[in-house]
N, C-alpha and C positions, 0 to 999 in steps of 0.2 A: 610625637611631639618633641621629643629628645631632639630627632636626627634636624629636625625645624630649627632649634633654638638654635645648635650646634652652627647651622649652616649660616644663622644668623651671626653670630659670635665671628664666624669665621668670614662673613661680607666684609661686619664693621672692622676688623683688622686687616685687611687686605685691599683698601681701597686705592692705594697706590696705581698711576695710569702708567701700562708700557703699551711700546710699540709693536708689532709682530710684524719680524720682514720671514722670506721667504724667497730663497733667488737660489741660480745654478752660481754659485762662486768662483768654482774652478773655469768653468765654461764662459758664463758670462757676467758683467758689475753689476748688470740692472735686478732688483728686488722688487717683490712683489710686496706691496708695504699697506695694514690696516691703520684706519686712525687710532689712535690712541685711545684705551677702554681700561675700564678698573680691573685688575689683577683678578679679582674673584671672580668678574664674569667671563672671564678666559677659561679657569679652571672648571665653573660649575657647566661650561657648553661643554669642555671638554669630557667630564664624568657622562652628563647625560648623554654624548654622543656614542661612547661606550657600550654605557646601557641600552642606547636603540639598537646598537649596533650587534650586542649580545643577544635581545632578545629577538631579534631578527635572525639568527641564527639558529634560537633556540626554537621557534616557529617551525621552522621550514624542517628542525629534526623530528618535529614532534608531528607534522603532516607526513613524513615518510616511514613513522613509526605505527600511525595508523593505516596506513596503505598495506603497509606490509601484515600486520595485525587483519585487515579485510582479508588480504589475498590467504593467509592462513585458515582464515575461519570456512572461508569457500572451501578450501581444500581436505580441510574436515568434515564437512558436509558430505563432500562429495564422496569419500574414502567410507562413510557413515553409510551413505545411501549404496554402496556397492557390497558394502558388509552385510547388510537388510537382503538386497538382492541374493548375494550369493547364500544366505541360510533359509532366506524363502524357496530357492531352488529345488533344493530337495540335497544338495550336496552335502554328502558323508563329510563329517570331519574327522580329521586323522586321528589313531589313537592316544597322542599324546594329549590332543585336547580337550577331550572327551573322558578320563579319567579311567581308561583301560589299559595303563603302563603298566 
């Protein structure tokens, strides 16, 4: 509710209209020119685009953290079921591990 009023506080003083060009200057005079919009709604597209843009980021880390998370879990599995295997065998384990050092 704060950050609401806040953002309101900050429309109502920021309603000033600019232009936003947009051109190769050195290269060439022509600009790429929006109509005229209030100051705040330049800033609050520019925050939120940020934010898409962060959390877009933060997605795509957090699917490769769970892949990676799957591919560990298999490989525990499988290290688990070869361990089962090999003491179902019947195979001796060495003396250090069997508590005759």
């Amino acid at each position: 509710m704060i950050i609401f009023i806040l953002v309101i506080l900050f429309s109502i003083q920021n309603r000033e209209e600019v232009a936003l060009r947009f051109g190769l200057y050195p290269i060439q005079d022509r600009f790429w020119e929006v109509p005229k919009l209030p100051l705040f709604l330049i800033i609050l597209c520019s925050v939120f685009l940020g934010v898409l843009i962060g959390g877009i980021g933060d997605l795509y880390q957090r699917f490769q953290l769970k892949k990676f998370l799957r591919q560990n879990e298999k490989m525990i599995e499988r290290l688990s079921r070869e361990v089962e295997t090999l003491r179902s065998s019947g195979m001796e384990q060495p003396p250090s591990l069997n508590g005759e050092a």
